[in-house]
Backbone of each chain as ProteinMPNN parsed JSONL, in Angstrom:
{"seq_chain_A": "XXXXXXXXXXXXXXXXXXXXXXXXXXXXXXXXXXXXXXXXXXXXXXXXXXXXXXXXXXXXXXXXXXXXXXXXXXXXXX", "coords_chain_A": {"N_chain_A": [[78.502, 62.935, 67.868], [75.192, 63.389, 66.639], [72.762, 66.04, 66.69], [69.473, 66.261, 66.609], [66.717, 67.278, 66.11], [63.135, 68.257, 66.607], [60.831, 69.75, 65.711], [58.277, 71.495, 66.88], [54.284, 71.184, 67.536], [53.666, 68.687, 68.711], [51.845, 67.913, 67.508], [50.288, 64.883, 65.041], [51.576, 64.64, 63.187], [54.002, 65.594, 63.827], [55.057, 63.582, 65.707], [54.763, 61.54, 63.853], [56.928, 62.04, 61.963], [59.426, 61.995, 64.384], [59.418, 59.635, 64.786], [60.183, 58.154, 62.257], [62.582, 59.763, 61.733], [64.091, 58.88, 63.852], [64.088, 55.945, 63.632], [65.471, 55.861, 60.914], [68.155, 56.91, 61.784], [68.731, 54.901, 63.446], [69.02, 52.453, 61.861], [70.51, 53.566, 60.254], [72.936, 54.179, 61.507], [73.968, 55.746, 63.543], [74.786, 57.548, 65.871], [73.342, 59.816, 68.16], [71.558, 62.207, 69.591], [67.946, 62.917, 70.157], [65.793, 65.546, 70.369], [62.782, 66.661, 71.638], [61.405, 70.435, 70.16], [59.089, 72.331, 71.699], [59.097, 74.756, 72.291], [57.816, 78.346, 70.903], [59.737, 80.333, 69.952], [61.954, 79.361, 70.452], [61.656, 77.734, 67.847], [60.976, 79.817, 66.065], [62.838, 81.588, 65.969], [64.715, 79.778, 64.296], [63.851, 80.419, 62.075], [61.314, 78.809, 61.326], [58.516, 78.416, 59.746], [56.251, 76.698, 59.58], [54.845, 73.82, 60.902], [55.62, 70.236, 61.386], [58.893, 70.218, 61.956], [62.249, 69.131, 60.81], [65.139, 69.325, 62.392], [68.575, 69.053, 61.76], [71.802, 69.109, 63.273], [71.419, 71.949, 63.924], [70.835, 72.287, 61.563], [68.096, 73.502, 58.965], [66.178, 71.248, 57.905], [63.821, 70.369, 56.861], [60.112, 71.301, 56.198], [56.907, 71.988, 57.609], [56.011, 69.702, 56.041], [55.837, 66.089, 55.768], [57.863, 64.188, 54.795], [59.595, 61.47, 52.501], [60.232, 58.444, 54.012], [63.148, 57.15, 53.074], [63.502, 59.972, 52.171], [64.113, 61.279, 54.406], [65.958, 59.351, 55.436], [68.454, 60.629, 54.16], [68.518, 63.32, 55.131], [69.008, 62.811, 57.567], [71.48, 62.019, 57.699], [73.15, 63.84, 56.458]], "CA_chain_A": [[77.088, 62.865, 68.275], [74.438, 64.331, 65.848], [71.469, 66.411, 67.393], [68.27, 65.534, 65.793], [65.384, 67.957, 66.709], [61.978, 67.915, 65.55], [60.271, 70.89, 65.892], [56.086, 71.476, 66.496], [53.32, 71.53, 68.785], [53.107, 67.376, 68.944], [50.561, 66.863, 66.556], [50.313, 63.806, 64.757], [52.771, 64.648, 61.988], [55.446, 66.009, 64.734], [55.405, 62.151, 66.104], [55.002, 60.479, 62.75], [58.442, 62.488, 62.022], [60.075, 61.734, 64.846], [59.605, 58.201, 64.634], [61.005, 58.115, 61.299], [64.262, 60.519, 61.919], [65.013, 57.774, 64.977], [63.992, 55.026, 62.596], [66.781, 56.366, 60.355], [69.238, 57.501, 62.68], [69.079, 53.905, 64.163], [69.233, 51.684, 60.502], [72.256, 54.374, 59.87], [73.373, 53.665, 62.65], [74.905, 56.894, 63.823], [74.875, 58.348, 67.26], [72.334, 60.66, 68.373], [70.451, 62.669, 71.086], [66.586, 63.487, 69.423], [65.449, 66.26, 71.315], [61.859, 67.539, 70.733], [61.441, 71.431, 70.366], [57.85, 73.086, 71.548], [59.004, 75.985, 72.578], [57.646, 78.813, 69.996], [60.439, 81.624, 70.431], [62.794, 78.543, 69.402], [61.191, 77.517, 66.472], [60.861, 81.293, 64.977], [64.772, 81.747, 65.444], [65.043, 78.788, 63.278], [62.807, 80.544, 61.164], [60.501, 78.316, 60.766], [56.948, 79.44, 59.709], [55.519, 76.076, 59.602], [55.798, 72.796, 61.698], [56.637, 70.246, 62.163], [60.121, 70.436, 61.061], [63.618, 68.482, 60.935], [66.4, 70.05, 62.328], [69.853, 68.142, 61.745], [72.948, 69.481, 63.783], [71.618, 73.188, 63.483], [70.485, 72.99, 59.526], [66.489, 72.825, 59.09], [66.376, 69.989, 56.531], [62.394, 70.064, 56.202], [59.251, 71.987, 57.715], [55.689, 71.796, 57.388], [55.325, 68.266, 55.268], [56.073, 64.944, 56.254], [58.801, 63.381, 53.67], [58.4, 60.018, 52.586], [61.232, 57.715, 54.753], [64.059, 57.289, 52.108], [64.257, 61.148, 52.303], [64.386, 61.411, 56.197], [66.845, 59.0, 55.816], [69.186, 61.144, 54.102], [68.369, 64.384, 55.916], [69.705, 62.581, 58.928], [72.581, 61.342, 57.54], [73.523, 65.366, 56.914]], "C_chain_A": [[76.256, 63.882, 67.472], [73.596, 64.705, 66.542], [70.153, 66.575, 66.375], [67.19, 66.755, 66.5], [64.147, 68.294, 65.44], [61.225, 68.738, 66.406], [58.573, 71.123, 66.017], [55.797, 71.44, 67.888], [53.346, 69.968, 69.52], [52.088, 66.852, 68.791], [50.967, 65.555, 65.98], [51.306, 63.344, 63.811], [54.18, 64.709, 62.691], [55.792, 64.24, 65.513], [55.823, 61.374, 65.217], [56.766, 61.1, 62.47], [59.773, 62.459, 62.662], [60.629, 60.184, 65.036], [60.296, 57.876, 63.208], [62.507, 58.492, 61.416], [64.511, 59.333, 63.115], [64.92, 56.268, 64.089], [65.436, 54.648, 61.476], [68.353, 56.627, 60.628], [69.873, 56.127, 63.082], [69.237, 53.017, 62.998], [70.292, 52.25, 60.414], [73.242, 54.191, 60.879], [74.719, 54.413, 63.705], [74.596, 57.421, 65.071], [74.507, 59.551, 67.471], [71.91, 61.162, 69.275], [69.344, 63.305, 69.904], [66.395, 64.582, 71.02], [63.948, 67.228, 70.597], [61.705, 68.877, 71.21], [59.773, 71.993, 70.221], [57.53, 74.358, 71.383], [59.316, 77.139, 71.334], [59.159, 79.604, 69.641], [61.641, 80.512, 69.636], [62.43, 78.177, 68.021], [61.259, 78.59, 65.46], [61.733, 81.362, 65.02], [65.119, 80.673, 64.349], [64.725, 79.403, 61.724], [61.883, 80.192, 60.038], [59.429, 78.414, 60.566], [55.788, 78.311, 59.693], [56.104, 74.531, 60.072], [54.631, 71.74, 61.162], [58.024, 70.21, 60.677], [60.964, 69.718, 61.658], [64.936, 69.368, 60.985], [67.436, 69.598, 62.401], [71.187, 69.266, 62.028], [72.837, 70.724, 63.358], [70.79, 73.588, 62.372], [68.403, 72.321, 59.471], [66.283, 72.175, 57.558], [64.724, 70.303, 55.922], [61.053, 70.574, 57.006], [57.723, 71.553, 56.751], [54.952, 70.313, 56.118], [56.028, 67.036, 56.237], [57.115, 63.885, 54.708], [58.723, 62.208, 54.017], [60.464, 59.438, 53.577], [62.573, 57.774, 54.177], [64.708, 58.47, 51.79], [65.044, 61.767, 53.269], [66.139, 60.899, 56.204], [68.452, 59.859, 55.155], [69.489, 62.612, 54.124], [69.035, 63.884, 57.096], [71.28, 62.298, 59.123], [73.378, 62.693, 56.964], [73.915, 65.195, 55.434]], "O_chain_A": [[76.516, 65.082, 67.557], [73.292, 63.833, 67.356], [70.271, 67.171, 65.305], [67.183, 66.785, 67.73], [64.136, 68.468, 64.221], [60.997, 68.513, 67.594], [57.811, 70.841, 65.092], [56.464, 71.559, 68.916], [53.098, 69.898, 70.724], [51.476, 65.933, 69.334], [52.012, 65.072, 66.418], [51.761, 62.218, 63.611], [55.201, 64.121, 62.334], [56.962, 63.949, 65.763], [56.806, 60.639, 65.316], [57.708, 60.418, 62.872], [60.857, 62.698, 62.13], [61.738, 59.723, 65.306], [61.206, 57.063, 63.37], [63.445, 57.716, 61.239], [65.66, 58.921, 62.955], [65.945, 55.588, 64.037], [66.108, 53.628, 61.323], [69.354, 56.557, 59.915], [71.092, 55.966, 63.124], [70.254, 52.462, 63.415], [71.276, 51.513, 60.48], [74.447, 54.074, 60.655], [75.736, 54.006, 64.267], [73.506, 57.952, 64.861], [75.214, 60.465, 67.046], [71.8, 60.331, 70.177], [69.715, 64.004, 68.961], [66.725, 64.412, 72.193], [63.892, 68.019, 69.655], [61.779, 69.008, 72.431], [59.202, 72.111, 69.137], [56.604, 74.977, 70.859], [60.408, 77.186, 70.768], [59.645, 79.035, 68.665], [62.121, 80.737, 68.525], [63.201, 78.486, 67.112], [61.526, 78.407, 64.272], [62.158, 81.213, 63.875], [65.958, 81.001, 63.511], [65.154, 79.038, 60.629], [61.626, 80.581, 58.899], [58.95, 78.609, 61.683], [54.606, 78.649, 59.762], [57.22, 74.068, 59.835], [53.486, 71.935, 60.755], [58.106, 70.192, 59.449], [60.809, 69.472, 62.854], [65.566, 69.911, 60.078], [67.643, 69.589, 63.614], [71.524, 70.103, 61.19], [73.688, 71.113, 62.559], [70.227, 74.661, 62.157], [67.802, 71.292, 59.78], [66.27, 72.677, 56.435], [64.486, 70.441, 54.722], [60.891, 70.339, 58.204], [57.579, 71.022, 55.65], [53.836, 70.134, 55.628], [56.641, 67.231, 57.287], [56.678, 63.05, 53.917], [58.234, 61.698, 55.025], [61.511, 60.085, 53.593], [63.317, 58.526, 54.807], [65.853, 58.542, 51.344], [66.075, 62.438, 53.218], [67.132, 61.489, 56.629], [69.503, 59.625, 55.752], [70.366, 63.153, 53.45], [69.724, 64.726, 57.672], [72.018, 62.316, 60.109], [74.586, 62.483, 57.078], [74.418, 66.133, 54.816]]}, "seq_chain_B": "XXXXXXXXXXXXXXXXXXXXXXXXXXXXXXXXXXXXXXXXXXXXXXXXXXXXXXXXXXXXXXXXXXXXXXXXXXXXXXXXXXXXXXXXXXXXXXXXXXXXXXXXXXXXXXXXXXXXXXXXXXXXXXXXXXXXXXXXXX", "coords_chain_B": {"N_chain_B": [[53.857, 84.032, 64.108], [54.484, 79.882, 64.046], [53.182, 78.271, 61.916], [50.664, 75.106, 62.301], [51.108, 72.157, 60.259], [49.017, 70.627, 59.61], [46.934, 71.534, 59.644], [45.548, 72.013, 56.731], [46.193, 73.575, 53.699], [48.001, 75.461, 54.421], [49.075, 79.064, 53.823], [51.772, 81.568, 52.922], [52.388, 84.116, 53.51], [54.266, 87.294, 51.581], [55.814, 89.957, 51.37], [57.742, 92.519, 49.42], [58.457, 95.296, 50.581], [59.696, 97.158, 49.606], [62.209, 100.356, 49.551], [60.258, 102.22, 48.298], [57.415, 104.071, 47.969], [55.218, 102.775, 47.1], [56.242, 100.09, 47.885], [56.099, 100.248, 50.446], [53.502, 100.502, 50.867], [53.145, 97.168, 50.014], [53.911, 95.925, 52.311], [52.392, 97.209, 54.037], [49.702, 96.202, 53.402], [50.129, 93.453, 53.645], [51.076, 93.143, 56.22], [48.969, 94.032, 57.074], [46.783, 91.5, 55.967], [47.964, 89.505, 57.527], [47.408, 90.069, 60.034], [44.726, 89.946, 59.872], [44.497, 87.337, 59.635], [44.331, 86.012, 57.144], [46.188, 84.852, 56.086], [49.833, 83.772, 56.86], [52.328, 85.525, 57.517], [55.364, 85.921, 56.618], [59.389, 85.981, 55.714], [60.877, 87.472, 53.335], [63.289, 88.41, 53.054], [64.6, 86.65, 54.699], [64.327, 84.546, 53.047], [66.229, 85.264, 51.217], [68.378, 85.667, 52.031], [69.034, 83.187, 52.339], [68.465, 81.44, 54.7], [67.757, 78.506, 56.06], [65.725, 77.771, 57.594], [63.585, 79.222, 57.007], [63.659, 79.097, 53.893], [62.67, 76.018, 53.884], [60.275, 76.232, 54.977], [58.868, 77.835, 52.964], [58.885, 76.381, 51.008], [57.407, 74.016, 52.166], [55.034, 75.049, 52.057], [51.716, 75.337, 51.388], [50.468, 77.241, 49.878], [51.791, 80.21, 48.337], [52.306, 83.649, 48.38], [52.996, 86.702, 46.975], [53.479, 90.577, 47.423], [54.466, 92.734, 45.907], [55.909, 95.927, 45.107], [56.569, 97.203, 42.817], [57.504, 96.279, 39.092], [59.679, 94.917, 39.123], [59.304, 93.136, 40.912], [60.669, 91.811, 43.008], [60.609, 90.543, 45.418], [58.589, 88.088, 44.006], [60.658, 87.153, 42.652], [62.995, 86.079, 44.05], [61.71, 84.111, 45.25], [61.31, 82.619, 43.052], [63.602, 81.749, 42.391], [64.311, 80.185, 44.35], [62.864, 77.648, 43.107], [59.935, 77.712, 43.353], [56.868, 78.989, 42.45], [55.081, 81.722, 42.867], [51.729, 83.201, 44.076], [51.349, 86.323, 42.242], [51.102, 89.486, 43.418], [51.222, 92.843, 42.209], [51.688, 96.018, 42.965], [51.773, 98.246, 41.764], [50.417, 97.616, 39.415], [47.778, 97.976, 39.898], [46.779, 100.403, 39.7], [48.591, 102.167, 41.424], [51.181, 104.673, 41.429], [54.324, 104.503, 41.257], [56.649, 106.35, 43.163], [54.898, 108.609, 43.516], [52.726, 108.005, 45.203], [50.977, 108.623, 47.804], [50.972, 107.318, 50.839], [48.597, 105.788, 52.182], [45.836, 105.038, 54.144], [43.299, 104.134, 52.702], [44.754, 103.628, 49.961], [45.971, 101.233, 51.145], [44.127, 99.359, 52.029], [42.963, 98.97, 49.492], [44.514, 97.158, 47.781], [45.008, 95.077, 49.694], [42.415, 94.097, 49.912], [42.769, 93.814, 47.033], [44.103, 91.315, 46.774], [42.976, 89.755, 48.564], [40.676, 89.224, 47.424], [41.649, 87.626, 45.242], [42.606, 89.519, 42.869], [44.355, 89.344, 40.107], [45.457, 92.036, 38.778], [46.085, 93.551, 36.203], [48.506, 91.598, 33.799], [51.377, 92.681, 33.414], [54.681, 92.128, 32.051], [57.212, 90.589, 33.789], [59.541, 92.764, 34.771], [63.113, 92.157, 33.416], [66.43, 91.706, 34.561], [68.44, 94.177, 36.403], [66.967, 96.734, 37.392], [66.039, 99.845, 37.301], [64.875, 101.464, 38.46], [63.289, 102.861, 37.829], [60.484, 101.916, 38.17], [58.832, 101.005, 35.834], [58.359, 102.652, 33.541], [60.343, 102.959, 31.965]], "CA_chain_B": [[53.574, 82.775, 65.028], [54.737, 79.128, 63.6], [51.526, 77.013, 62.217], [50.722, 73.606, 62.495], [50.928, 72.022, 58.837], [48.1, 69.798, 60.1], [45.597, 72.207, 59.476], [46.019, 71.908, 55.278], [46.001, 75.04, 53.205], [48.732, 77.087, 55.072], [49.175, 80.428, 52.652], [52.515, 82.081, 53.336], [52.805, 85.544, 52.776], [55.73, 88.003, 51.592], [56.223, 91.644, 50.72], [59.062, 93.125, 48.925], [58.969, 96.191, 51.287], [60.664, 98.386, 49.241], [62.021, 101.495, 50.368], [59.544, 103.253, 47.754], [55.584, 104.386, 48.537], [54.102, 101.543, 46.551], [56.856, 98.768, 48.74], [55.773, 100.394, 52.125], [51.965, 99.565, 50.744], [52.914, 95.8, 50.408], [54.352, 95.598, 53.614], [50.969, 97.288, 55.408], [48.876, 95.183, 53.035], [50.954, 92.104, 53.643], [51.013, 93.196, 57.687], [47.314, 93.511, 57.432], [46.437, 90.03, 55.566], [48.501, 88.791, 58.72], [46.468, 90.284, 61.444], [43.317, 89.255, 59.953], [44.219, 85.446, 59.425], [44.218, 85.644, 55.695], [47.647, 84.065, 55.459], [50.773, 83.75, 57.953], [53.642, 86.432, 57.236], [56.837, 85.316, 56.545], [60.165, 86.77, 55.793], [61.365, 87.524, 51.918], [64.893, 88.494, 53.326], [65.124, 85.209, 55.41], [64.604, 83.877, 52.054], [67.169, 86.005, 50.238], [69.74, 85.147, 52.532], [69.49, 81.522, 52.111], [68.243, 80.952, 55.87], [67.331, 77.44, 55.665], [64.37, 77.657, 57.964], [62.955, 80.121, 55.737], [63.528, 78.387, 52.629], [61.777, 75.193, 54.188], [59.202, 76.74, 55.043], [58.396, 78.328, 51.724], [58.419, 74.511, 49.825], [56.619, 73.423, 52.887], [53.659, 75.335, 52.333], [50.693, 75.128, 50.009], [50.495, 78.327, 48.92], [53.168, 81.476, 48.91], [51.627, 84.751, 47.934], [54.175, 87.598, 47.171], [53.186, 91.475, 46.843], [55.519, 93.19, 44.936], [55.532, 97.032, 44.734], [56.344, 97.473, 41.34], [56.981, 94.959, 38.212], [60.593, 94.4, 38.796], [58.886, 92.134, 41.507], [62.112, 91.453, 43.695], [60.286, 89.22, 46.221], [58.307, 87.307, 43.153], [62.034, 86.507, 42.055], [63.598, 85.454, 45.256], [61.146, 82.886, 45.744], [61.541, 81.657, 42.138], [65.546, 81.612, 42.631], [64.361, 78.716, 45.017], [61.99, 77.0, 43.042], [58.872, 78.194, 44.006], [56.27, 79.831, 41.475], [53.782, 82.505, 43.989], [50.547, 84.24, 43.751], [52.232, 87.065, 42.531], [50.493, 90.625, 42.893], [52.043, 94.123, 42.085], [50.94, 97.282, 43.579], [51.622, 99.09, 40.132], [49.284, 97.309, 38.836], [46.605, 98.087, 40.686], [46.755, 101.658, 39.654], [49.103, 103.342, 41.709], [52.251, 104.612, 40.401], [56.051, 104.355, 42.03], [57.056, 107.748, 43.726], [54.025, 109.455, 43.587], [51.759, 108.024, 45.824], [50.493, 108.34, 49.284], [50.308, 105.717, 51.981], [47.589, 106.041, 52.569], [44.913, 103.394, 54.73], [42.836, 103.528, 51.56], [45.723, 102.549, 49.558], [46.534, 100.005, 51.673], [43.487, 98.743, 51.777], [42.924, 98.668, 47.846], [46.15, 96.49, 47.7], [44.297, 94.293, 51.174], [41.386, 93.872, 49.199], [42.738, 92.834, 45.749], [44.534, 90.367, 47.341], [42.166, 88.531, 49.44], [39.866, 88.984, 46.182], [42.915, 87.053, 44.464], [42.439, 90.126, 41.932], [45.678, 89.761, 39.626], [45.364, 92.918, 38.491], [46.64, 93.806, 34.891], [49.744, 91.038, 33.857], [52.67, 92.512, 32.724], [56.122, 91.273, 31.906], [58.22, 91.776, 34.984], [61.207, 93.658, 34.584], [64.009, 91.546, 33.652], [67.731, 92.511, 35.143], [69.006, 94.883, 37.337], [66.126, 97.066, 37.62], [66.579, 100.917, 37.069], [64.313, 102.09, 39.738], [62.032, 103.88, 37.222], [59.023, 101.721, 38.39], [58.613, 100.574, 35.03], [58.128, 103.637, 32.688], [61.412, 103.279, 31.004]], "C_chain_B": [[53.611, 81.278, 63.659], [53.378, 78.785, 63.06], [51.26, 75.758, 61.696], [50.617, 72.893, 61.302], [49.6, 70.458, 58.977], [47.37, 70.071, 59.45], [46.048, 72.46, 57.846], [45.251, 73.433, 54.737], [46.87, 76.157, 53.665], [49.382, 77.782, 53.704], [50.626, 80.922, 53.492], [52.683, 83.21, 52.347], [53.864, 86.853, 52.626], [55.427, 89.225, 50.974], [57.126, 91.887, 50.432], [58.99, 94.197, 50.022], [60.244, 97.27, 50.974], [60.648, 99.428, 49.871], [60.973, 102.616, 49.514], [58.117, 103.247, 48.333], [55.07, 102.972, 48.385], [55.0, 99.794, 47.694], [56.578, 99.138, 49.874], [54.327, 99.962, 51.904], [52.088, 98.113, 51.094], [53.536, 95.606, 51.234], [53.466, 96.066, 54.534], [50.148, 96.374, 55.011], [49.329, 94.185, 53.635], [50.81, 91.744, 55.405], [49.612, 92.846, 58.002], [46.518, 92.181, 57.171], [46.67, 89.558, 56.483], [47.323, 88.321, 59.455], [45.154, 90.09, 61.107], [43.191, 87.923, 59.885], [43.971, 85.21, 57.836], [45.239, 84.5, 55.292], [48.923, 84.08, 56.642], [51.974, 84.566, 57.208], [54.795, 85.562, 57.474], [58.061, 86.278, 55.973], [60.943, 86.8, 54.109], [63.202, 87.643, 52.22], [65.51, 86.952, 53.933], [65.591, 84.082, 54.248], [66.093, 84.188, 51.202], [68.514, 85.676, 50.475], [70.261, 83.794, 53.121], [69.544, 80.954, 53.622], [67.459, 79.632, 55.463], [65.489, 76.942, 56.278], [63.177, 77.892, 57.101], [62.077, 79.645, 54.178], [62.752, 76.851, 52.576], [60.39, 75.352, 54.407], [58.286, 76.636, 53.637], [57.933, 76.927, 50.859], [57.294, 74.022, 50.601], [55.2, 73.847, 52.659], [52.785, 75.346, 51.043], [50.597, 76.099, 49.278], [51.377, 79.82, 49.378], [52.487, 82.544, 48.047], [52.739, 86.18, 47.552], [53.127, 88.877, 46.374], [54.23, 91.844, 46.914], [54.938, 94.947, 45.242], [55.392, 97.496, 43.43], [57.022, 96.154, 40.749], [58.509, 94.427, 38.26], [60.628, 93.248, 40.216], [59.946, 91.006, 42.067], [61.792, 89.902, 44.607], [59.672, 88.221, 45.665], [59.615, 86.211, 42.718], [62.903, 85.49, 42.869], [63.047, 84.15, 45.395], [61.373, 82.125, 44.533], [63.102, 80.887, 41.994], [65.373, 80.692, 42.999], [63.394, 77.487, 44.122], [60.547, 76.988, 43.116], [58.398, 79.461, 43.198], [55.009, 80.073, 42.399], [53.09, 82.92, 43.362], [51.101, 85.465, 43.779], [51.122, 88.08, 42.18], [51.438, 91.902, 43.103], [51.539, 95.07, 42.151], [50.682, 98.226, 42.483], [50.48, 98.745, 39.536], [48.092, 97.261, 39.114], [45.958, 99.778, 41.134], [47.588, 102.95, 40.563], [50.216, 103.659, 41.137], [53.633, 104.979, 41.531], [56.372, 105.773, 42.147], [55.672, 109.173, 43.631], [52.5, 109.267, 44.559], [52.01, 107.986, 47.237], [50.377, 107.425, 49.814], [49.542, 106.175, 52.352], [46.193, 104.824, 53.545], [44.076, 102.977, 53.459], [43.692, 102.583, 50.282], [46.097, 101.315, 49.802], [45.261, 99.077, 52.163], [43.114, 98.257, 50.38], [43.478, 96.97, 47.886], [45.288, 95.148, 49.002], [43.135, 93.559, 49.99], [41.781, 92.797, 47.841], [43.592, 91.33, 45.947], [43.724, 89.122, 48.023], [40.883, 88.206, 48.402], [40.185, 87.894, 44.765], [42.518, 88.119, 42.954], [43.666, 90.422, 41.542], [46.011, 91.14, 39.399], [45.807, 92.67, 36.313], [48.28, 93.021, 35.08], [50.293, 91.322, 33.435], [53.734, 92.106, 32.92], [56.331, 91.828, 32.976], [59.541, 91.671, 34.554], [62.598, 92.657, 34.759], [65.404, 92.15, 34.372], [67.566, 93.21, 36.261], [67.827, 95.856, 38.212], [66.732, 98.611, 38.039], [66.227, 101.89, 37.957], [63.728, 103.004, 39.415], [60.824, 103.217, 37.359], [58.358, 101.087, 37.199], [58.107, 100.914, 33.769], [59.121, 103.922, 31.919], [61.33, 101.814, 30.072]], "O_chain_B": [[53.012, 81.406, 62.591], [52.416, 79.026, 63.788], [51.698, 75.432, 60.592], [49.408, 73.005, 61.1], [49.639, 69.451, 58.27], [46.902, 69.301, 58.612], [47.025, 73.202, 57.736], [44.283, 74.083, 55.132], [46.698, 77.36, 53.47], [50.001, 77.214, 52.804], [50.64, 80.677, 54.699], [52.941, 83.317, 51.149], [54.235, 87.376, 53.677], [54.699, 89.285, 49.984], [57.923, 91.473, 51.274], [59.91, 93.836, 50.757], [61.148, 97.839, 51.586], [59.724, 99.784, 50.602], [60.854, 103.754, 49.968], [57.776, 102.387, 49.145], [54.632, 102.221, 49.258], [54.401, 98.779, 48.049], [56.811, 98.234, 50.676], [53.872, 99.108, 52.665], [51.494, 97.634, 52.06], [54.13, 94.579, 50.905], [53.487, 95.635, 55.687], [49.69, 95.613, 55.863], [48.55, 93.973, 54.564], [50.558, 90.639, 55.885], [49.123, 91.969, 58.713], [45.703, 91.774, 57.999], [45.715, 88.874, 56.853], [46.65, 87.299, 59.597], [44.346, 90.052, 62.035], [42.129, 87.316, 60.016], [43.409, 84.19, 57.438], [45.136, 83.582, 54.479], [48.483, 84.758, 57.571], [52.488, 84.02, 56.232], [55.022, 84.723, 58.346], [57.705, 87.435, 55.75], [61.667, 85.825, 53.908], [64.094, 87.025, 51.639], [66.556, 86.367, 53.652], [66.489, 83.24, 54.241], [66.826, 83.34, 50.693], [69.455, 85.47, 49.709], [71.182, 83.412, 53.843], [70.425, 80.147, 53.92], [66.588, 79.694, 54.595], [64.574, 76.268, 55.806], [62.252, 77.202, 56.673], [60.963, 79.703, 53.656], [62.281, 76.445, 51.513], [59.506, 74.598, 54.001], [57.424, 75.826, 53.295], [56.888, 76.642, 50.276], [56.284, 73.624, 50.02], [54.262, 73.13, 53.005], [53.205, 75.36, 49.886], [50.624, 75.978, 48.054], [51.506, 80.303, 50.503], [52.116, 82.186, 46.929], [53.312, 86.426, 48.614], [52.378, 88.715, 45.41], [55.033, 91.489, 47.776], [53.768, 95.188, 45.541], [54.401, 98.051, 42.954], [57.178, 95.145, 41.436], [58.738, 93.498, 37.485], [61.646, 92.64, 40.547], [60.065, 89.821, 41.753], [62.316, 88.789, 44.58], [59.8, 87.176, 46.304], [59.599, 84.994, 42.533], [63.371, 84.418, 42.486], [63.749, 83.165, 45.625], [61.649, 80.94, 44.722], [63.466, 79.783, 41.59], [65.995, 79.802, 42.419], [63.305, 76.384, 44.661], [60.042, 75.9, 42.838], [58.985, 80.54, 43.12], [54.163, 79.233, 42.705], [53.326, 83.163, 42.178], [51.42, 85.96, 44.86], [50.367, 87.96, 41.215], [52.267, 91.972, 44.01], [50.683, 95.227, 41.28], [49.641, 98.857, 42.3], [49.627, 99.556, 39.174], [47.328, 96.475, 38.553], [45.263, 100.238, 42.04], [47.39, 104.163, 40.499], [50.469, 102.943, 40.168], [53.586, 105.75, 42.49], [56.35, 106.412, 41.095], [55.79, 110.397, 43.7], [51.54, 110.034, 44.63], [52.98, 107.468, 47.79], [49.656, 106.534, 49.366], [49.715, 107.199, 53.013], [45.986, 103.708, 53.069], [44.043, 101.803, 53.092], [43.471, 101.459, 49.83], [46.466, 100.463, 48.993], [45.547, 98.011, 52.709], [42.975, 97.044, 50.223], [42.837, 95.925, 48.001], [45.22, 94.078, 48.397], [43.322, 92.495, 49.399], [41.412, 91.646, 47.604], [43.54, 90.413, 45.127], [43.897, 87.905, 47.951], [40.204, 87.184, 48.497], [39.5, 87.525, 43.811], [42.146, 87.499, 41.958], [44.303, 91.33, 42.076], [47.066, 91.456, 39.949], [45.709, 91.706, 35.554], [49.11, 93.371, 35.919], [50.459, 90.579, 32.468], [53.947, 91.63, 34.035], [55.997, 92.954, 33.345], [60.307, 90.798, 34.144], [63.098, 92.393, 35.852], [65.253, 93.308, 34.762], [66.672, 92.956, 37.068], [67.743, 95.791, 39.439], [67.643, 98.736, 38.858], [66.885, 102.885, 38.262], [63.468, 103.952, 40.157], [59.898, 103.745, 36.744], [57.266, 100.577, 37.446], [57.584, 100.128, 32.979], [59.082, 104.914, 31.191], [62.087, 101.647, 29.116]]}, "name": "protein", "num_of_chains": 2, "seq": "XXXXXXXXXXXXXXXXXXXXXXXXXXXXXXXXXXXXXXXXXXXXXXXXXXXXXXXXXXXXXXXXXXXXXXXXXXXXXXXXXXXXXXXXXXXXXXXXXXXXXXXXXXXXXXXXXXXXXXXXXXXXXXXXXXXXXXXXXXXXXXXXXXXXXXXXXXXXXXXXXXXXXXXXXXXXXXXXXXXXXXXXXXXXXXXXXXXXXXXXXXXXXXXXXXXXXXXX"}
């Protein structure tokens, strides 16, 4: 089971991102829990300085842009 | 504090923080840019030690700013190691000199100032190698 978290406040980019990484997850067809992360205090241990961000099983794949689909998809796929 | 890459233009800013006079400057400058909203502080070591957050970050953002104390510009380097070419300024160059100066608030305002002025200062080569820890007079 991979853990998928997508990091931010739930602006418009932190959705568009999440819908992609499950987009991905589900075409790949790999077994998942998404879990979204608001809480700041988590995000800075990550140390992430800008959201939203992709976090795959631990590793922060991607923060503050929005990658185009084709990348997502192999950020998810680890 | 994280910030929202919504809002376009996020600046991320780094200090070498050397243990010399002129690296405790860019770490008050660098503190102070913070706390006024010039730019969002970030972590040069986080980078150094290949924290991935860190290093996302840094690509993630529009612009990465690095003060340096002197020209062998450690935290300039770090970020290039990844890819990533910063607004690089150096405290040397901005007239003070490595082991002889005061921290001073004026100092550290100077250094505040030429920064948010984007005043390069004077470009010289930075110090290839190891770095001898003469500041750049050898």
């Amino acid at each position: 089971m991979h853990k998928i978290e997508i990091l931010g406040m739930g602006c418009a980019k932190c959705n568009k991102l999440e819908e992609l990484a499950k987009q991905a997850a589900d075409e790949l067809g790999i077994q998942y829990e998404i879990v979204k992360v608001k809480d700041m205090d988590k995000i800075m241990n990550y140390g992430v300085m800008i959201t939203p961000a992709l976090v795959v099983d631990g590793v922060v794949k991607v923060a503050g842009k929005l990658p185009p689909y084709e990348e997502v998809k192999k950020m998810v796929k680890g | 504090m994280s910030e929202c890459a919504c809002n376009s233009g996020v600046k991320l800013i780094y200090s070498c923080s050397g243990n010399a006079d002129v690296g405790e400057i860019s770490d008050r400058a660098a503190r102070a840019l913070r706390r006024e909203g010039f730019g969002q502080g970030s972590c040069i070591a986080g980078i150094g030690a290949g924290i991935p957050g860190y290093i996302q970050s840094a690509k993630g953002a529009d612009v990465n700013i690095t003060i340096d104390g002197c020209p062998v510009a450690c935290a300039r380097k770090i970020l290039e190691n990844i890819g990533i070419t910063p607004v690089s300024y150096i405290v040397t160059e901005m007239g003070f000199k490595k082991g002889s100066t005061h921290v001073t608030p004026e100092a550290i305002e100077t250094v505040y100032n030429n920064v948010k002025e984007g005043k390069t200062g004077e470009q010289k080569p930075v110090i290839k190698g190891g770095g001898c820890g003469c500041g750049g007079s050898c």
